[in-house]
C-alpha positions in Angstrom: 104.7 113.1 68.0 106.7 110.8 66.0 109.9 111.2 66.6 111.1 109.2 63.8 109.9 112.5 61.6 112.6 114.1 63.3 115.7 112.5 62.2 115.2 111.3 59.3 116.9 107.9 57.9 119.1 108.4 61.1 117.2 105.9 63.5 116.7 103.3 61.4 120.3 103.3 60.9 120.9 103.9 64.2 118.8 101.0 66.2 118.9 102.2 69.4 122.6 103.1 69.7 122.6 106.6 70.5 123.7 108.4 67.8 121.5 110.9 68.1 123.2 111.8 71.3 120.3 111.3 74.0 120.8 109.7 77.0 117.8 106.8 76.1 116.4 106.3 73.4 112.7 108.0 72.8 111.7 105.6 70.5 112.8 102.5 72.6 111.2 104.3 75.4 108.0 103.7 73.3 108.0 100.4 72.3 108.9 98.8 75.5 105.8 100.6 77.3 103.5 99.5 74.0 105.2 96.0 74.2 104.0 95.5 77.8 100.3 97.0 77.4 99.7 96.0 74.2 98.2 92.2 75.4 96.3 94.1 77.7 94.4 96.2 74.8 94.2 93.7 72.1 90.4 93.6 72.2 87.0 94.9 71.2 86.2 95.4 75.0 88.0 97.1 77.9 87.1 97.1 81.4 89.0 98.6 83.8 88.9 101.6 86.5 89.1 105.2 85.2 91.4 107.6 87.3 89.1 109.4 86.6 90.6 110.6 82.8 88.7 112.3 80.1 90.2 113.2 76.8 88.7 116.6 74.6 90.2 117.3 71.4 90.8 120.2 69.7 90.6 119.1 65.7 87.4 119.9 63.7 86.1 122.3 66.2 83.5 123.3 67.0 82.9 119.1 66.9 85.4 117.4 68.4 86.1 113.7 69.6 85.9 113.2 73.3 85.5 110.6 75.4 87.0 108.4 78.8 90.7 107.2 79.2 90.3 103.9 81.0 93.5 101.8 81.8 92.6 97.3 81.6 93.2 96.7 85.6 90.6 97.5 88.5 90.9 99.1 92.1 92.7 102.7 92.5 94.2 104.1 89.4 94.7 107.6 90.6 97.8 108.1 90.3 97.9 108.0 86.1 96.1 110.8 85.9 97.2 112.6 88.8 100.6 114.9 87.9 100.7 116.2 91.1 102.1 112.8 92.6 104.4 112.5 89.7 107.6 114.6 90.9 110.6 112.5 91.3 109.3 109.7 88.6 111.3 109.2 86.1 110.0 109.2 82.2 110.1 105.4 82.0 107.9 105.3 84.7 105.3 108.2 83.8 105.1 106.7 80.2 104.8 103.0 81.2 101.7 104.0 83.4 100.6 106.9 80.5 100.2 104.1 77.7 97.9 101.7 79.4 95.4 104.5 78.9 93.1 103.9 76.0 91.4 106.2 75.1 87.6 105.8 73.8 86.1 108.7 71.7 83.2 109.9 69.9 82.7 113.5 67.8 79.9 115.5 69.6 79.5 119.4 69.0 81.0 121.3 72.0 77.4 122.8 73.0 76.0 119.2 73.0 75.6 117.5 76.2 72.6 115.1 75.5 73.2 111.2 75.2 74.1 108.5 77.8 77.8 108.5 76.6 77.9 112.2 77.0 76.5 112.4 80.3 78.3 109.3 81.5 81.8 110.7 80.6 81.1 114.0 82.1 80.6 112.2 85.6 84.2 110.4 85.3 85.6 113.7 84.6 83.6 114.9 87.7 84.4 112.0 90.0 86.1 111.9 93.5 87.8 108.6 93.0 88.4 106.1 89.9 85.0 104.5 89.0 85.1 101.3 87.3 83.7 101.1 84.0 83.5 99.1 80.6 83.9 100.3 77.0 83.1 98.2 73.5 84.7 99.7 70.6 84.2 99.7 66.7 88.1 98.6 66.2 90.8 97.7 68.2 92.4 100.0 70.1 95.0 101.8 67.5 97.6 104.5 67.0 101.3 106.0 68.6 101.7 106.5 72.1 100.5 110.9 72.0 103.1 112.9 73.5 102.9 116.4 73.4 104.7 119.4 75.3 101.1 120.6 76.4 99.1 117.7 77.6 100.0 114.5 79.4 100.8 111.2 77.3 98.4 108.5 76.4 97.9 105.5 75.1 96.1 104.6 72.0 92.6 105.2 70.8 89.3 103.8 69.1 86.1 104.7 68.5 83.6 104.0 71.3 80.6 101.4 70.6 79.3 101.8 73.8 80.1 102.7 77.1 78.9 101.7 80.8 80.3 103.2 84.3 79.8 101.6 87.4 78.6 103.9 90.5 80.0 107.3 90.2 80.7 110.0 93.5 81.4 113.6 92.6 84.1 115.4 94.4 81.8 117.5 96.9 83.0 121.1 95.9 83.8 120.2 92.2 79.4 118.8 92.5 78.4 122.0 93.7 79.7 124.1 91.1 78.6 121.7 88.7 74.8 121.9 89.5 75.4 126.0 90.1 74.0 127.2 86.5 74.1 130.5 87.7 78.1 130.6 88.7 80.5 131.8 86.4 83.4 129.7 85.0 85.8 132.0 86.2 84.6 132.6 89.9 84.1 127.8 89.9 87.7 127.6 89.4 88.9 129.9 91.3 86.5 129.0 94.4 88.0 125.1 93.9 90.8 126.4 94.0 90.9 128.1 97.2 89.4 124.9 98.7 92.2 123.1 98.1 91.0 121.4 95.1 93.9 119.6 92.6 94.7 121.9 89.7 94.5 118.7 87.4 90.5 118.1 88.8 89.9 121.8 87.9 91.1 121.2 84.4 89.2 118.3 84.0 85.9 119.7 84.9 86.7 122.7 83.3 87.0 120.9 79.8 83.8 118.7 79.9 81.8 121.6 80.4 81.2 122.0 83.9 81.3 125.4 84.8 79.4 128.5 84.1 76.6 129.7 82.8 74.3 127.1 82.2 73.3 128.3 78.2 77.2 129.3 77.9 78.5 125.6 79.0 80.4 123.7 76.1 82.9 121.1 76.3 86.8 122.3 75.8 89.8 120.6 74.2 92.1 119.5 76.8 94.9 121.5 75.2 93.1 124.8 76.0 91.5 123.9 79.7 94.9 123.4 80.8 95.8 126.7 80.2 92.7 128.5 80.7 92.5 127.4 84.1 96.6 128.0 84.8 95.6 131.3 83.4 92.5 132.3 85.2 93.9 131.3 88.5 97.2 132.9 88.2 95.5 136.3 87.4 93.5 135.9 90.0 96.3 135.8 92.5 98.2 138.1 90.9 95.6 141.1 91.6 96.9 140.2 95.6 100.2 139.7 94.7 100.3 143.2 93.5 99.3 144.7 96.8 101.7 142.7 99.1 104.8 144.4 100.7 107.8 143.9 98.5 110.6 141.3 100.2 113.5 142.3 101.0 116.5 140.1 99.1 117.1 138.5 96.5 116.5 134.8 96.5 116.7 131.8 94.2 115.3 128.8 94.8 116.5 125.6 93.1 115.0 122.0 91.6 116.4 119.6 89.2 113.8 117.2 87.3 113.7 115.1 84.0 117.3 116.2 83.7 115.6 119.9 83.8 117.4 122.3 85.7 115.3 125.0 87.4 116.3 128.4 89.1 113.9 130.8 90.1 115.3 134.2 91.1 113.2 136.8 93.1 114.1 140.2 93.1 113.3 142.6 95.4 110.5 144.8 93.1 107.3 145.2 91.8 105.8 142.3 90.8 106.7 141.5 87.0 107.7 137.7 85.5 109.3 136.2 83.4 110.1 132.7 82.0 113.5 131.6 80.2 113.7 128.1 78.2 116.9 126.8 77.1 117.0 123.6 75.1 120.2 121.8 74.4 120.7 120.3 71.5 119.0 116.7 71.6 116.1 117.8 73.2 112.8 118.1 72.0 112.5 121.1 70.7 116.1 121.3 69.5 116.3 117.6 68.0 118.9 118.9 65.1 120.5 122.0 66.2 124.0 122.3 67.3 123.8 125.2 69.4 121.4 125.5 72.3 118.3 127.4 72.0 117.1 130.6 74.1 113.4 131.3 73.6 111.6 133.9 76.7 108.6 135.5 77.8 107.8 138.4 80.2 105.4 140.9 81.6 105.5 143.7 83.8 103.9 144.8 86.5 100.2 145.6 84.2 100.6 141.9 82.4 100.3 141.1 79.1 97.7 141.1 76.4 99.1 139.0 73.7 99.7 135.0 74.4 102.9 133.7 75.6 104.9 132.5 72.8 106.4 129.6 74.7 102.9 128.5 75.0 100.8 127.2 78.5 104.8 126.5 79.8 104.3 130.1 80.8 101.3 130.4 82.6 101.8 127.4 84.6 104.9 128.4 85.7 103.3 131.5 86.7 101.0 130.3 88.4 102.9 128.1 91.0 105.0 131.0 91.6 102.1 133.2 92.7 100.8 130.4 95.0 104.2 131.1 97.0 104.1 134.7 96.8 100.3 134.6 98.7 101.2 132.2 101.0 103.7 134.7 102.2 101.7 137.7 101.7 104.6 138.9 99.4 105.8 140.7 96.1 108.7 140.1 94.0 109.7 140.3 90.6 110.0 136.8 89.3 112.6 135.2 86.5 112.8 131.7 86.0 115.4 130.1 84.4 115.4 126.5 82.7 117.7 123.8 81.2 116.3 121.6 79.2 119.3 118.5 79.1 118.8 115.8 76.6 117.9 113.5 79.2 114.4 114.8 78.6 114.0 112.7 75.8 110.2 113.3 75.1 107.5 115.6 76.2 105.5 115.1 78.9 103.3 117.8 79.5 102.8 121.2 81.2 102.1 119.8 84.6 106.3 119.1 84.4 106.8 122.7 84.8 104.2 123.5 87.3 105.1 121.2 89.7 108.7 121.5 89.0 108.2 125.3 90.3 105.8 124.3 93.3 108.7 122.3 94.5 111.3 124.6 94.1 109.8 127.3 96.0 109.0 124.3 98.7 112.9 124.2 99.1 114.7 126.8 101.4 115.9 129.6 99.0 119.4 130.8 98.8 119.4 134.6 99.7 121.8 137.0 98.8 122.0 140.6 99.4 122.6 142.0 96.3 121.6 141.2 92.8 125.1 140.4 91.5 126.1 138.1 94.2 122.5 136.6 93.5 123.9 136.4 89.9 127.0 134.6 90.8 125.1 131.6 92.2 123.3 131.3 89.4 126.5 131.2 87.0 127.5 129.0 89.9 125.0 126.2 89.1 123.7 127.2 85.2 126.0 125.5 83.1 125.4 128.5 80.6 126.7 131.4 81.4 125.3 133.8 83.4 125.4 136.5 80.5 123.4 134.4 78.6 120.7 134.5 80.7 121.3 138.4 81.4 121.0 139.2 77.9 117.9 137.2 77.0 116.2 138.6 80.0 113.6 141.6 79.9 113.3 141.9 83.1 117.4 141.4 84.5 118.4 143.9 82.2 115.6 146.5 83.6 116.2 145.8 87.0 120.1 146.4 86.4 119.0 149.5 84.7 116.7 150.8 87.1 119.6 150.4 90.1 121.9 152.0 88.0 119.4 155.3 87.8 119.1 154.7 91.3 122.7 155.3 91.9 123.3 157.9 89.7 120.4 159.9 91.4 121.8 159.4 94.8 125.3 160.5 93.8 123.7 163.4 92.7 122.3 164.4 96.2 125.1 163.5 98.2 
């Protein structure tokens, strides 16, 4: 994303002070995390130690470019490709660590998985820990530090020449559904999954081709694995959630992050969801607006056919909820609400909201017996107002409706 494109003649006449009313600037951000990797990348030849980090992209499909991320220092890079350790960094931080991945690539046909390069960066997307390796390019490595609302950020990218990786270990359950030709896609991720496996791992497997049918295999842009498994395994769960005993309050659970505010109220009903994004202006997605931006998805209790407009936001944030409602062996009706403050200054990927949720519902809730003094505490710590929220809400608005029939039935009969 160039954010440049955004603003027009306004940051170059800015320089850095401000006025488009962000905390930092996003394009300083950028250059000081190019500044400091960019001696370390200046070459033909990279060697260094893969998270382990594969890249698949989506243009030109059904041939795309894929092909290792590989930072220039040795030992145990984990943690830059790892978003679940990443709650409580800061963006300076992710992006600092995010840019000294260079990416190499090659355009392969999605059904293709002959060739050494091909089978060599399917075992660092399959690996247990960060195998060292060594790439040659055509050109140096070139090209804007890619941020995006659905994927993570990354450094810049050249065509690969050649590429060599050291001695490679497969994660041991991630190995066996790999060599299972026989095993569906689906039933793979959701197994890993319920062993504990990293969603992130999944994902990665899942877009180099790893699971299923062996004639159905094909490699899968980043972009869409991401969701697909966010969206397989929150379905899954959600056929137990439906059968769980409903809880018995109202809670809302509560996590700030990357100047993100997050509520997530349960209500005491059949399972339905929804997700509620509001973006300041200065954010983002609302670079140029002067009002802030309401944009929301639901489903009820059967789901939903048609994809979420807000994109794999939704699913992810789905998904961690459903991880808490299993773990209690409980239904609820689900509305999460966000605040997007123009701290967040650039995009850093779905994993944000996912893990944001996971550790809100890690904290104690606040529980309230009643939906309007549940409502209170939100107006207490949204800074929009609580009819805001009410009135671009599905699922509010039918639960307040519903109680109200409820009422007027019992009056009735007494």
């Amino acid at each position: 994303m160039d954010f440049s494109s955004d603003t027009g003649s306004l940051c170059a006449r800015c320089k850095g002070r401000m006025w488009c009313g962000k905390d930092r600037c996003p394009l300083l951000v950028k250059f000081y995390a190019q500044t400091k990797a960019k001696p370390l990348i200046d070459s033909l030849h990279l060697e260094g130690s893969s998270p382990p980090s594969v890249f698949v992209g989506r243009f030109s499909y059904p041939k795309v470019y894929i092909g290792p991320m590989l930072p220039p220092q040795h030992g145990d890079t984990s943690l830059m490709d790892t978003p679940e350790l990443w709650t409580g960094m800061s963006i300076d931080e992710i992006v600092d660590f995010r840019f000294q991945l260079v990416r190499g690539k090659f355009l392969n046909p999605v059904k293709n998985f002959d060739g050494k390069i091909i089978e060599q960066t399917r075992e660092i997307a399959l690996a247990e820990k960060s195998p060292d390796a060594e790439l040659e390019f055509k050109k140096k490595p070139a090209g804007k530090l890619v941020m995006n609302d659905e994927i993570q950020p990354f450094g810049p990218s050249a065509l690969l020449a050649k590429l060599d990786v050291g001695n490679v270990k497969f994660d041991k359950y991630i190995e066996k559904a790999f060599y299972d030709t026989d095993l569906k896609a689906r039933e793979a991720v959701i197994s890993l999954h319920e062993r504990g496996v990293l969603v992130s791992k999944i994902q990665k497997a899942f877009s180099v081709g790893a699971f299923g049918v062996g004639k159905n295999r094909k490699f899968v842009p980043t972009r869409w694995s991401i969701t697909a498994v966010d969206d397989t395994l929150g379905k899954n769960l959600m056929t137990y959630t439906r059968d769980y005993p409903l809880i018995n309050e109202f809670r809302v659970y509560e996590h700030v992050q990357l100047d993100n505010r997050w509520l997530i109220l349960m209500l005491p009903r059949e399972w339905c969801y929804e997700l509620i994004e509001a973006w300041y202006p200065n954010t983002i997605w609302n670079p140029a607006g002067r009002n802030i931006e309401i944009f929301s998805d639901h489903e009820f209790y059967d789901g939903r056919t048609t994809y979420a407009d807000i994109g794999g936001c939704y699913y992810a944030a789905r998904l961690a909820t459903n991880e808490l409602l299993n773990r209690e062996k409980r239904q609820a009706g689900v509305v999460i609400m966000r605040e997007t403050h123009p701290g967040y200054i650039m995009p850093v990927g779905v994993w944000n909201v996912r893990e944001a949720v996971r550790a809100a519902v890690k904290n104690p809730p606040y529980r309230f017996a009643t939906l309007q003094e549940a409502l209170d505490f939100v107006g207490r710590r949204m800074d929009i107002p609580v009819s805001r929220w009410i009135e671009k809400s599905s699922i509010l608005k039918d639960t307040m409706r519903q109680r109200k029939l409820v009422d007027f039935f019992m009056a009735k009969t007494t």
